[in-house]
C-alpha positions as CSV (number, residue, x, y, z in Angstrom):
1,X,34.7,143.5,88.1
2,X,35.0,141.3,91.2
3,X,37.8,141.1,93.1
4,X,39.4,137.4,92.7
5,X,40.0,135.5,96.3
6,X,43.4,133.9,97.5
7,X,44.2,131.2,99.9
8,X,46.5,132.4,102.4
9,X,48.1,129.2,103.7
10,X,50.5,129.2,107.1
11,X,53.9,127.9,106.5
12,X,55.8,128.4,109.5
13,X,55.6,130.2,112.9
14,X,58.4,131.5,114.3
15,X,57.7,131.3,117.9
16,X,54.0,131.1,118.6
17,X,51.2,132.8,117.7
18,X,49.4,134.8,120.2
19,X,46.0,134.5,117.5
20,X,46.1,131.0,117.6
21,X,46.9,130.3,114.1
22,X,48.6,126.8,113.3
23,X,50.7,125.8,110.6
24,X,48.4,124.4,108.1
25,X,45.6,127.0,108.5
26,X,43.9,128.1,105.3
27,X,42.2,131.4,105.0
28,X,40.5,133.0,101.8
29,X,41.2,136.5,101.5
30,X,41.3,139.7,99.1
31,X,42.2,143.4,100.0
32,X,38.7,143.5,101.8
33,X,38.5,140.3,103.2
34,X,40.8,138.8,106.0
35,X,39.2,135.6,105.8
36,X,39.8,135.4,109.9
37,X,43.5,136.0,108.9
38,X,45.1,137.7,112.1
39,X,45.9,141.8,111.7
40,X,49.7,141.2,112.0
41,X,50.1,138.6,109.4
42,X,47.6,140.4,106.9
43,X,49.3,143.7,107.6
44,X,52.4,141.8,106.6
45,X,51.1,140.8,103.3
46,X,49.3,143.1,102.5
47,X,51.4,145.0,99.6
48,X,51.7,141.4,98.2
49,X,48.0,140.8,98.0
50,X,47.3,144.3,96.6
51,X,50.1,143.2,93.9
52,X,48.0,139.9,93.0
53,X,44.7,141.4,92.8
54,X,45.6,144.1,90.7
55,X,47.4,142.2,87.9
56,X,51.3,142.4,88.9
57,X,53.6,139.9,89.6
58,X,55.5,138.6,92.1
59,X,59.3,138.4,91.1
């Protein structure tokens, strides 16, 4: 079975980001795939994503 893809959309940045991301970015993603997704953010939603791709919910 093939993992299924998400969009990872940005929503808000505190500060700045020192990878350059902008609100509005889109990036497709999986538990493999970072899509060009920055390692803090990915890192951060990580446990989310691995919820999603293997059938759970979000509550």
């Amino acid at each position: 079975m093939e993992e299924p893809i998400y969009i990872a959309e940005v929503v808000s940045i505190a500060k700045n980001c020192s990878a350059g991301h902008k609100v509005g970015d889109k990036f497709e993603i999986n538990t493999h795939k970072t899509g060009g997704l920055c390692g803090y953010c990915y890192h951060d939603i990580f446990p989310t994503l691995m919820n999603c791709c293997f059938g759970g919910k979000i509550p």
